[in-house]
N, C-alpha and C positions, 0 to 999 in steps of 0.2 A: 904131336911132334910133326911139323911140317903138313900134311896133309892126313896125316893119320890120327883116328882117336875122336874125331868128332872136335867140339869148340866147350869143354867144359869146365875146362882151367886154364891156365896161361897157358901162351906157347913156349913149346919146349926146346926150341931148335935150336938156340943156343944158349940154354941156361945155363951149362958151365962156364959161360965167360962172364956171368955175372954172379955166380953162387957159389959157395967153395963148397966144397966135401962136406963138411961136417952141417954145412945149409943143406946140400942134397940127400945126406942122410938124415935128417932131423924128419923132412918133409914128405919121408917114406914111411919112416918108423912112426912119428906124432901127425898126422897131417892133420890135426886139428887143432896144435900149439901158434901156429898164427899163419894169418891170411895173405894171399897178392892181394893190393889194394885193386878193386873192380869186381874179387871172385870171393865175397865175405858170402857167407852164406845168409840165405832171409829163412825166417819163417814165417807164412800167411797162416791168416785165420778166416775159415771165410764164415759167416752170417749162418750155415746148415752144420755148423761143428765138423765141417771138412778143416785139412792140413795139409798145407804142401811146403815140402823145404829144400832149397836148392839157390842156385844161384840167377842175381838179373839178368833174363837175356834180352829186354826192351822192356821198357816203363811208357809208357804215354798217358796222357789226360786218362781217356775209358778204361785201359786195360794195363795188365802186367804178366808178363810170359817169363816164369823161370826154368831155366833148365834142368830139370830134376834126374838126367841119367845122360850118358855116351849121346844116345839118339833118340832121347826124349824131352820134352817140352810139356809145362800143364802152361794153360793159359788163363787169366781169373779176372772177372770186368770188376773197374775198380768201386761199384758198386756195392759187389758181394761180400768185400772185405772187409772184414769184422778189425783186424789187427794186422799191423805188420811189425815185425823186430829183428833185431840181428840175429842168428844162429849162433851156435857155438863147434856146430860139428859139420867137418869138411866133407861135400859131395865125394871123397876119395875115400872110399872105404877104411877103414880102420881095421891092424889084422894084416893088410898086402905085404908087408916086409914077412910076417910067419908062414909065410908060402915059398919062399925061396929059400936059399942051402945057404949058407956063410958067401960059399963062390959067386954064386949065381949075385947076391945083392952088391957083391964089390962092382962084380962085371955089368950091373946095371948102372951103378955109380960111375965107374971108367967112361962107360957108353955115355952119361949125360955128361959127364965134365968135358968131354973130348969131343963130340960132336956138335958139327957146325953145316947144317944145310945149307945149301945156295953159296956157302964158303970158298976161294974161287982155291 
């Protein structure tokens, strides 16, 4: 949101003017029942029986850099890669809605419906 959080999903800044409640709680409680189109998760295969899974952050000819956490990145020359395929399971933890109290997740939902950075 805004400049916080790193770049590992959509921005947040004003995703209540475009999501309703029950899209904002879906995305907390399932965030692996569907995707922003651009943040679908991959999964590589590389050529040494490694795995990385996360999302595009640059594709080019040689190489492919996914983001695999807040403020991490693996990078893999397109070489090495044995396979690539869609993921099924969102860089967003699964689990994060059972960490908050009933309150706390309304008042995070309030928070994303209602905020609007740079908003004048």
């Amino acid at each position: 949101m805004g400049y916080w959080g790193g770049k590992v999903g959509p921005d947040l800044t004003s995703i209540g003017q475009i999501r309703t409640e029950r899209d904002l709680l879906e995305a907390v409680v399932y965030p692996s029942a569907s995707f922003v189109r651009s943040f679908e998760p991959v999964i590589v295969d590389i050529r040494d029986n490694e795995e990385y899974s996360g999302g595009v952050a640059n594709d080019t000819t040689d190489e492919l850099a996914l983001i695999t956490g807040a403020d991490t990145k693996a990078r893999v020359a397109r070489k090495d890669i044995a396979e690539m395929r869609p993921g099924t399971v969102s860089v967003m933890p699964s689990g994060l809605a059972d960490q908050f109290s009933k309150q706390e997740l309304a008042d995070l939902l309030t928070f994303l419906k209602n905020t609007q950075w740079g908003a004048p």
